[in-house]
N, C-alpha and C positions, 0 to 999 in steps of 0.2 A: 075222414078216413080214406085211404088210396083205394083203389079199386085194385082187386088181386088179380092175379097172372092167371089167363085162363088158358090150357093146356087142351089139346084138339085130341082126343084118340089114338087117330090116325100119326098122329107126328107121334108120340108116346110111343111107339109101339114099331116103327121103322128104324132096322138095325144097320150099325154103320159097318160097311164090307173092309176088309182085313187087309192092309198095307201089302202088296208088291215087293218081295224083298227081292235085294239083289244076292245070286247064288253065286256066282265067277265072273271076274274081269279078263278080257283075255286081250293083246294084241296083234295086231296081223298086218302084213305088209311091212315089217321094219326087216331089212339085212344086213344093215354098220352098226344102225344104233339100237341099243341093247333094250328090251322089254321093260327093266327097273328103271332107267332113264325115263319113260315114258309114264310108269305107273307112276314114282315118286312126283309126277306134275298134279295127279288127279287127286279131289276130295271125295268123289264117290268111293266105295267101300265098301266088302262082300260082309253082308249080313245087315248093311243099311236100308231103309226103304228106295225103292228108286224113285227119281226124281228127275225130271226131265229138265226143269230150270237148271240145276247144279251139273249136269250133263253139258249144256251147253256152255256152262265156264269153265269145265276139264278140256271141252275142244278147241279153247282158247287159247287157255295154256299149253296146251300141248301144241299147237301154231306156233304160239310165241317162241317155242324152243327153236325156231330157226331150220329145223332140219328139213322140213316136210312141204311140200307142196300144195296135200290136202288132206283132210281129217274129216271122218264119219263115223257114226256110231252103227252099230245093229244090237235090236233086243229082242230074244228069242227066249220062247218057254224053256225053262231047265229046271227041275229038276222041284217042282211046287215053286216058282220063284221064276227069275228073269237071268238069263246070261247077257253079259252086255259085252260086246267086241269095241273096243276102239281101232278102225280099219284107215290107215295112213298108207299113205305114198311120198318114199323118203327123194329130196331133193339128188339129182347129180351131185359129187364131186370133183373140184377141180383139179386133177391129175398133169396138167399142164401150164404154161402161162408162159406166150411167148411175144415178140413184136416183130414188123414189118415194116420197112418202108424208111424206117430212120437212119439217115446219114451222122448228122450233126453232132448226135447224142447216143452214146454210149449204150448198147442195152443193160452192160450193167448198171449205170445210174439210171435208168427209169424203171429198172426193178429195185431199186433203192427206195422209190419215190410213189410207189404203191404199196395197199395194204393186202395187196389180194393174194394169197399166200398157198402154196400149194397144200391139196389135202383139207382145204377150206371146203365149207359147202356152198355150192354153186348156188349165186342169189342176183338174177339182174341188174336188185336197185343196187346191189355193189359194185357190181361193175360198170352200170352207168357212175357211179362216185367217182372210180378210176378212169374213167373218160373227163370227165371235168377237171378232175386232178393233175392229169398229164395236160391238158389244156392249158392249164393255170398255170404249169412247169414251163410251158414252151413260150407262154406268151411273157413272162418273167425274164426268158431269155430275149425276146422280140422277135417271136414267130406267130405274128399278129393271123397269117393265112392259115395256119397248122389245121388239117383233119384230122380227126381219130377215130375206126369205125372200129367195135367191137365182132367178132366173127365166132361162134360158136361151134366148134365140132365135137360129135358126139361119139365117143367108143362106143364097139359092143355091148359092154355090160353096166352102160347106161352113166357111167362116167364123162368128162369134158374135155375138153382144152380150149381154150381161151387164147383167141392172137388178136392183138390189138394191130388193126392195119394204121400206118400215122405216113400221112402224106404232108412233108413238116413244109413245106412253101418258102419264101423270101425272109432270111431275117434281115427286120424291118431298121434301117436306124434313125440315130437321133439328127433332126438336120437343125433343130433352133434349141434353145431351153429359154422361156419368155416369162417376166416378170410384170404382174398388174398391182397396181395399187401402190408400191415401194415411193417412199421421197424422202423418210428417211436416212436412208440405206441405197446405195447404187445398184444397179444390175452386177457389177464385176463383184462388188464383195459378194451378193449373196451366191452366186455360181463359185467364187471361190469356195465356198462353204460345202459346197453339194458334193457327192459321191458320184454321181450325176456328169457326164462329160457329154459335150458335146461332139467331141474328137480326142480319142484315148493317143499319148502318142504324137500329138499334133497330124497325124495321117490317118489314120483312121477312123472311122465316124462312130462313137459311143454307142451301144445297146441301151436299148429300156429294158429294164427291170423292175417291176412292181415290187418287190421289197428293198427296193435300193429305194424307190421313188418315196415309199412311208418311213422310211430312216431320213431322205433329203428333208421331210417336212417338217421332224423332230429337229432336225440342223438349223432351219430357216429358223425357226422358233428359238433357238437356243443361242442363236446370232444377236436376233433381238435381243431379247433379254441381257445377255451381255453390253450390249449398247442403249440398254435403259428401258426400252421399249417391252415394257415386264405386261401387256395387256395384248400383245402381239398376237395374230393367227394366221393360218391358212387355212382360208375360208375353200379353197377348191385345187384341184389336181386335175387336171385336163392333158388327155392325150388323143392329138388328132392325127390322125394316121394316113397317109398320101399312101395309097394304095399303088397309085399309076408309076410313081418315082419309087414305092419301097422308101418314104422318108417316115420321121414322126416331126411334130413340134407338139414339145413340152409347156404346160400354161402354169403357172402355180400365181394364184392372187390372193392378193397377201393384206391383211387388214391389221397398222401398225398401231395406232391408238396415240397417246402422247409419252414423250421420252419424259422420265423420270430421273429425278436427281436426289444424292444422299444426302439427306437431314444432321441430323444430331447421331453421332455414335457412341452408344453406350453400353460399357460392360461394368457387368452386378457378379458376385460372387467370388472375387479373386481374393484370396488371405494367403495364400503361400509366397505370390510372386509381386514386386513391385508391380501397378499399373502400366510401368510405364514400359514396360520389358513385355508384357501382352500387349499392348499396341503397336508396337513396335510389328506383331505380327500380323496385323492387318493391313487389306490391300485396301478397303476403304476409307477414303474420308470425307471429310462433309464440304458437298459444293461438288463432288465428282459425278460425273457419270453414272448411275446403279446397274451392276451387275451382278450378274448369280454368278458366274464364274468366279470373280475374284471373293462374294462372299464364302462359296466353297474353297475357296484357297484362306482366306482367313480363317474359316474351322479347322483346315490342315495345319497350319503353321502356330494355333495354340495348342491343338491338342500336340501336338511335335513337342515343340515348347515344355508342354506338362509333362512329357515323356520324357525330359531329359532329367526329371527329379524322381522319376520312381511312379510316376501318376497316371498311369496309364490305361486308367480307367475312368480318365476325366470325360463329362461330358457337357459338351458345348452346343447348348439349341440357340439358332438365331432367331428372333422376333423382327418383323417386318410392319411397321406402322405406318397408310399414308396421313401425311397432313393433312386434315379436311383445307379442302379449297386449294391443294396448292398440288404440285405435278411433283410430290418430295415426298420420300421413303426415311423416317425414323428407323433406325436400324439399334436391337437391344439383343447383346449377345450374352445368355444367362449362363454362372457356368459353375457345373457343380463339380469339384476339381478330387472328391472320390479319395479313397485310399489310395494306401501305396499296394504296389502289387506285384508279387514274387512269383517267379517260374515254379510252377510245381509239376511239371515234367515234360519234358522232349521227347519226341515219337521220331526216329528217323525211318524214311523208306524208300523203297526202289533204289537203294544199296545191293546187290545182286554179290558182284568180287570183291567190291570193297570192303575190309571190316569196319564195324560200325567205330570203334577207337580213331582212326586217322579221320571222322567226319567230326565225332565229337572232341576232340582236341585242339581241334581249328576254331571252335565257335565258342565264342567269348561268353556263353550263358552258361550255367549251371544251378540243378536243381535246388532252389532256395533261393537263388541269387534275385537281388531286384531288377525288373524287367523294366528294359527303357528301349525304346524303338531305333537309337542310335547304334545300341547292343545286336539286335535282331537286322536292320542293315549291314552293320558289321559282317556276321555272323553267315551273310548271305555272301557280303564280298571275298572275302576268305575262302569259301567253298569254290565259287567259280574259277579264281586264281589259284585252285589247285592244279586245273584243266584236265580234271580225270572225267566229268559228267557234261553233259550237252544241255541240261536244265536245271536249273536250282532254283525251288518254290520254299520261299519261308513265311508259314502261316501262321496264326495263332486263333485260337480260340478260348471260350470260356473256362473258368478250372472250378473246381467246386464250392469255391465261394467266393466273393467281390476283390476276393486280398490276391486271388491265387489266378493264374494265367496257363495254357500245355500252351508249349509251341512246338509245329509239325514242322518240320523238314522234309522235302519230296525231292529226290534227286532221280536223275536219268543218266544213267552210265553210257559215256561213250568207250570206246575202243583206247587203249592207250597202250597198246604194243606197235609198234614199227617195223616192218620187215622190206626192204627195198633195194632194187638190184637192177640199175640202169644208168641212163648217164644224165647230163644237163648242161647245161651253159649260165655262164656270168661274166656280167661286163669286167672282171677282174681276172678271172682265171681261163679265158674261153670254155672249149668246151673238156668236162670233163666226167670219168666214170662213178658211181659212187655206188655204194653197201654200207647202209644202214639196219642196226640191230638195235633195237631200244624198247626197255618196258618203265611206262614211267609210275607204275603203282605194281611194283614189284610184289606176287603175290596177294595184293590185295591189300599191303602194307604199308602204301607209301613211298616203297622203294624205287629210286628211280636209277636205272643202270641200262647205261649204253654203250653200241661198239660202234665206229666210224674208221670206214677205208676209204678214202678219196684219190685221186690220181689224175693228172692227165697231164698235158705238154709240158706246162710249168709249176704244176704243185701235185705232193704228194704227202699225205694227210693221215695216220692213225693215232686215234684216241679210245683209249679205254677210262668207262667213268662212271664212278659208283656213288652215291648218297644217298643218307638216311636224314629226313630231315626232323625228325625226332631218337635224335641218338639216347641209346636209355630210357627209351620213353619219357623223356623229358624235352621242351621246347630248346634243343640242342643240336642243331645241323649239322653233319659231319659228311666227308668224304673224301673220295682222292682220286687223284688222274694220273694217269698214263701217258704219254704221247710221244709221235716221231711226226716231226712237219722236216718236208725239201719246198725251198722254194726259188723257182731261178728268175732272178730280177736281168734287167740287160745289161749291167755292171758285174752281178757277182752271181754266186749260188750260195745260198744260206740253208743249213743242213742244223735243224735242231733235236736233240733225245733229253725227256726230262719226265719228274715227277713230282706231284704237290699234293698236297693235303690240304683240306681247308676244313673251318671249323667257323659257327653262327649262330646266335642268340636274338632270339626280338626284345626289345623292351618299351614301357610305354605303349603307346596304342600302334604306332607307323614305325617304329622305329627298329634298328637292329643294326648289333656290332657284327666283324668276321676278323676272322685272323686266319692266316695260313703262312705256308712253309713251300719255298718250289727250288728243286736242283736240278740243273740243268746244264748241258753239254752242247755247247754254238758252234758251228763253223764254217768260216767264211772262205769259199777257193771259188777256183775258176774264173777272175777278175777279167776281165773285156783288155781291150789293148788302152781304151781308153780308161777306162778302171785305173790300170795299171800303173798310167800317170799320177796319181792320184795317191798325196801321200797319207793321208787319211785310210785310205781304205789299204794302202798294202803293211800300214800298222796292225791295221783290223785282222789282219789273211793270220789264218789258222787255228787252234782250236782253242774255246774258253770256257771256262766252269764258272756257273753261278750258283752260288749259294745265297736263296732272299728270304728276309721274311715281311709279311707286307700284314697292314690291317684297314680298317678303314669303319665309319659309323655313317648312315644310309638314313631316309625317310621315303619311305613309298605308300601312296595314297591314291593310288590308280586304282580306278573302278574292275579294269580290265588291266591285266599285264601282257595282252596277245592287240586285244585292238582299245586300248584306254580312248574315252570320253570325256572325263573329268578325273580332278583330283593331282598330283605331282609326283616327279620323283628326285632326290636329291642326293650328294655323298661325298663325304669328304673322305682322302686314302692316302696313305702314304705306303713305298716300299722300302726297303734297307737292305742293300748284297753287300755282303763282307764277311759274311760268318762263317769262314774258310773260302774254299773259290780261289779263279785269281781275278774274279771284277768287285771293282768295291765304285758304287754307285749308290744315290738316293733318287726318288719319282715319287711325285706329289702329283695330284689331280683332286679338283673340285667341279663338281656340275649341279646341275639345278633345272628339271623340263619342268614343263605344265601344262594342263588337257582343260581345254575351257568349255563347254556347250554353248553351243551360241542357237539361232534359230533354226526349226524346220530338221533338227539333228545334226547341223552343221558342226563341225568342232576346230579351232582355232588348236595350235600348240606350241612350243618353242622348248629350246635349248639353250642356256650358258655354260660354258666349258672352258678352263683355263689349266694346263700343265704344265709344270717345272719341274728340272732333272739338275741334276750336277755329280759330276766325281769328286772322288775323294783319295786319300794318301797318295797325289799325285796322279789319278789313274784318271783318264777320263770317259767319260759314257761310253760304253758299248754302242758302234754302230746298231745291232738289232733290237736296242732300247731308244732309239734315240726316237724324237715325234716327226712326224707326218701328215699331212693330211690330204686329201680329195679322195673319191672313190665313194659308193652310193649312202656310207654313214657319216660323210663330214661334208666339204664341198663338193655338189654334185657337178658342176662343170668343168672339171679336172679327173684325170683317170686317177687309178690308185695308186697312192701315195707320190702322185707328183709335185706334189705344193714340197720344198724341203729347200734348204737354204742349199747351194753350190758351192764347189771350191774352184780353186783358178783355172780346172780343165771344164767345168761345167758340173762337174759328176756329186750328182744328189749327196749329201751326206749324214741327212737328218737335222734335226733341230734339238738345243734343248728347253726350248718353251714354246707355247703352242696357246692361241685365242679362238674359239668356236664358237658362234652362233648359228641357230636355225631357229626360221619360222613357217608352217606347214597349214594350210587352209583346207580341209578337208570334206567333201561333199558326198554325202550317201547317195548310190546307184541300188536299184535292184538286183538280185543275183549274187549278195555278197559282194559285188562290186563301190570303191572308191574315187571319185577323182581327187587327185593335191596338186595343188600349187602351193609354192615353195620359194623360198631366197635365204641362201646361204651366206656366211662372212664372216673370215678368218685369216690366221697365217700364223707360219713357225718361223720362229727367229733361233738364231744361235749360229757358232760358227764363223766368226767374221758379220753377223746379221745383226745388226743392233736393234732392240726392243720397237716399235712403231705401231702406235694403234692406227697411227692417219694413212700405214700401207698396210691394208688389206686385199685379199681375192674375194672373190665375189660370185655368186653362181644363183642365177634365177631363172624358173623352167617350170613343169609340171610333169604330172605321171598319173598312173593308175594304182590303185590299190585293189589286190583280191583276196580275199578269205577263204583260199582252198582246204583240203582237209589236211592238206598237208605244212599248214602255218602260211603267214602273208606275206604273199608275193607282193615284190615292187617295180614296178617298171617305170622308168624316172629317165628324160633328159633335160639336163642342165645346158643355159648359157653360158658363157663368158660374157657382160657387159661392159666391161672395163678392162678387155684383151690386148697384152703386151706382145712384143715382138716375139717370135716364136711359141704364145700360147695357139691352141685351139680356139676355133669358137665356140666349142661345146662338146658334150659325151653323154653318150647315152648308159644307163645306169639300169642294171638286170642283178635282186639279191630275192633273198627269204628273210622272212625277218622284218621290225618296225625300224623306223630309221635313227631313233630315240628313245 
């Protein structure tokens, strides 16, 4: 049996004293921040026992609230019970934030590039943060020496201001960028890879910049890999810093591993498309090189592929296998090729003037429609080549279930009214005045309607001109012109007043007919002494009515219709004058350009152009229909329209056929800036001119290209290489406008 609990008297009989309650909280010392901010931190609680442990985790939290400096309690008899104060002393405010000493650097981007905010509460370790901060800013830039000393001044009423003194020293540059470890790989490729220059410019010596340098490292790597080297690193980043020169040298060492080569290529899961139309899209095959690059372009080029049937939710994972024992990448492309999947709604935005109909009318998708990626490019190229917006974003995202697709539209409105009143020059007309009035989304509809008054020594210019290029709200383009042109050539003065209508339809994906209707009133005086000799032109002398009608059917497939990169454009036309009038004539033209990309955004392009004319019931060509060529859009080594077959005084009389090629090499500058190179070759026959392709003019040269806001400007001089007795060697060529 246990022995019982034996209980002392004394212990029996000793009472336990009565809990301490707490009777008010109060706080004291706060003047911004509010008393319920502070109570809501605290567990203690009037009518609770006090507690001295649980006191000391309210003075925690109420610390941790950032505001304060310091926290104390006091506990004091009240009232049978304890009052307890929480006595705080609240931090400064930073009521300022300014800098000193920086030249280099903007204060406003180094108030960009802190977080220390006015109306914050004042906290050392923040402000030491924003010292290393700006630290890291300057030496990013390469101000390896830069000081930053914090200065604290205090207001009256216990508020700060904050000025960062920055004493920013020598930005440092790059004098080497040095490669270890590389045998792979040369020194020039991986610098070409780099963001990383050692001289921006070739005159200038590159900065270092620490997030340029951990983007170079991701390049180096990604280099590799591209050239097989899939095990590749950059073991280190070194920069040493020549204080005494202000130079750096860059070290990057590079641990490449072994070059890998592509095994077997295998794709699993295809039942819609022959095999052999997917392979087709791959860049790999077996025995080549392994790259991630061109694997990533092999997933672009099937899922493309799937997308051109509706499938647009195919998905294609690559599997990477090595061969054991061997430096060789099994490559298995799985591919689950998904429903088909339908637009189930377009969001257009950042349409501001424009209404939303002239955006959706243009884009070949519609809600329902099967969505293919070829649709959604489309849809993107159509928008730009309206030239109403400065950005066109076409996105897509998920729809509410695997079948269904939204695609977003994000457009940015540029300015598309015209208002201008000054003069210019052009290697055609010298210098001349001009007044432009033009809005080319009339309303916010589309509408495109302009006024032109041109003038100067030898041309004078008014065009009135209106289209709607959805007549009826239907893919129906209509409109009509206006116009009075004088032109004085050094033979005659040609004086025209006319008007036309024309009318346009697309069909197919590139394509489109036009018809129109033009009458017009010519007349030829003022004939030179030599003119005058000239029995061709004093047939010409006086006034003539034409009455034409003309049509023609087109293909245009330019990315851009202002500065095209890829894609063509082509058109066959004929006109007919006879239909009253007193000229009765026909004019045929066929052409055909093309926009190739080539490297680096390089774009290669060219033109074929061939015209034929003849009269009819006896009457022959009008001289101011007859062909021509040189001047900045046909051969550029001949002024305008000097290429033209002579009569027995010498005096131009036009041609009625005509051969044109151009070829145009095009190089991206910064600034919106082009450079071209160019060779031109053609000639007009007729006239006593017999047909000869083996006598051609010739003009080869170069020029600039610029992308002002005002459309592209060309500035072009052409050679003559193959100059006849009384040609030029050359003409310098000043227009607006592509040159094809």
């Amino acid at each position: 049996m246990p022995p019982l609990l034996q209980v002392s008297p004394a212990t029996a009989q000793r009472p336990q004293p009565p809990p301490i309650i707490i009777k008010e909280i109060t706080v004291e010392g706060t003047k911004r921040v509010q008393e319920a901010v502070v109570l809501g931190r605290i567990k203690s609680a009037v009518g609770s026992p006090f507690n001295p442990s649980l006191l000391s985790e309210d003075i925690r939290s109420i610390f941790n609230l950032g505001f304060f400096d310091d926290v104390q309690t006091r506990a004091e008899d009240f009232e049978g019970g304890v009052k307890v104060t929480f006595v705080v002393r609240e931090r400064p405010f930073v009521r300022d934030v300014d800098f000193a000493g920086n030249k280099a650097v903007k204060t406003s981007e180094l108030q960009d590039k802190i977080d220390l905010k006015l109306g914050s509460v004042y906290n050392p370790v923040d402000v030491q943060r924003v010292v290393e901060k700006l630290k890291d800013f300057y030496e990013d830039e390469g101000y390896f020496e830069v000081q930053v000393t914090p200065n604290v001044e205090k207001f009256p009423d216990g508020d700060v201001r904050v000025v960062f003194s920055i004493v920013e020293g020598r930005q440092i540059k790059i004098d080497r960028i040095v490669f270890k470890g590389n045998k792979g790989l040369t020194e020039r490729e991986l610098k070409d890879a780099l963001a990383t220059r050692e001289r921006q410019y070739f005159i200038l010596r590159g900065k270092v910049q620490r997030q340029r340098l951990d983007e170079d490292v991701e390049r180096i790597i990604q280099l590799y890999n591209d050239h097989g080297y899939i095990q590749a690193r950059v073991e280190s980043t070194d920069v040493v810093v020549d204080r005494e020169k202000a130079l750096v040298t860059v070290t990057f060492t590079v641990v490449e591993g072994p070059q890998f080569k592509v095994g077997a290529v295998k794709l699993s899961g295809i039942t819609l498309l022959p095999e052999s139309e997917v392979r087709r899209q791959l860049k790999l095959k077996t025995g080549d090189v392994f790259s991630r690059s061109k694997l990533r372009e092999s997933l672009k080029g099937t899922e493309s592929l799937y997308s051109t049937i509706g499938r647009a939710s195919v998905d294609v994972v690559p599997k990477t296998e090595q061969v054991p024992g061997e430096n060789t990448m099994n490559v298995t492309l799985d591919i689950n090729e998904g429903p088909e999947v339908f637009v189930e709604r377009i969001n257009i935005s950042g349409n501001v003037r424009s209404q939303d109909k002239i955006l959706r009318r243009e884009i070949p998708l519609h809600e329902g429609d099967l969505y293919t990626l070829q649709k959604k490019e489309r849809a993107r190229q159509k928008l730009v080549n309206l030239g109403y917006f400065e950005k066109v974003d076409v996105n897509t995202q998920p729809g509410s279930d695997k079948t269904k697709i939204i695609v977003n539209v994000e457009v940015t409105e540029r300015p598309t009214g015209i208002f201008s009143l000054g003069g210019g020059f052009s290697s055609v007309d010298s210098f001349v005045g001009t007044i432009d009035l033009a809005q080319r989304n009339f309303l916010g509809r589309g509408l495109e309607v302009s006024v032109r008054l041109r003038g100067g020594g030898k041309t004078q210019q008014g065009v009135i001109g209106v289209t709607d290029p959805w007549l009826f709200d239907r893919p129906l383009s209509g409109g009509f012109d206006l116009y009075s042109n004088t032109r004085i050539f050094t033979e005659y003065r040609y004086e025209t007043l006319g008007a036309g209508l024309r009318l346009g339809h697309p069909f197919f994906e590139y394509w489109r007919w036009s018809l129109g209707y033009r009458a017009s009133q010519d007349r030829i005086s003022d004939l030179s002494d030599v003119a005058a000799l000239s029995t061709a032109l004093l047939e010409e002398r006086g006034t003539h009515v034409t009455s034409a009608m003309s049509g023609s059917v087109g293909r245009d497939s330019r990315d851009n219709v202002i500065a095209p990169t890829k894609g063509g454009q082509g058109a066959l036309a004929a006109q007919f004058a006879g239909l009253g009038g007193t000229e009765r004539y026909v004019k045929t033209s066929a052409f055909i350009t093309q926009f190739v990309p080539i490297w680096f955004d390089h774009v290669l392009s060219g033109r074929l152009e061939g015209d034929y004319g003849f009269g009819w019931s006896d009457k022959p060509m009008p001289l101011f229909e007859r062909f021509y060529l040189g001047g900045p859009n046909s051969i550029r080594s001949f002024k305008f329209m000097q290429i033209s077959p002579v009569d027995d005084n010498g005096v131009r009389v036009g041609g009625t056929s005509e051969v044109l090629a151009n070829a145009e090499y095009l190089i991206p500058l910064p600034f919106g800036l082009r450079l071209a190179g160019f060779y031109d070759v053609g000639n007009v026959y007729g006239s006593g001119t017999s047909f000869d392709l083996t006598s051609l003019k010739q003009g080869v040269g170069g020029g600039v290209r610029w992308q002002s806001p005002f459309g592209p400007i060309r500035v072009d001089y052409g050679i003559n290489p193959n100059r006849k007795p009384g040609e030029s060697f050359g003409a310098f060529q000043f227009s607006v406008g592509s040159p094809f």
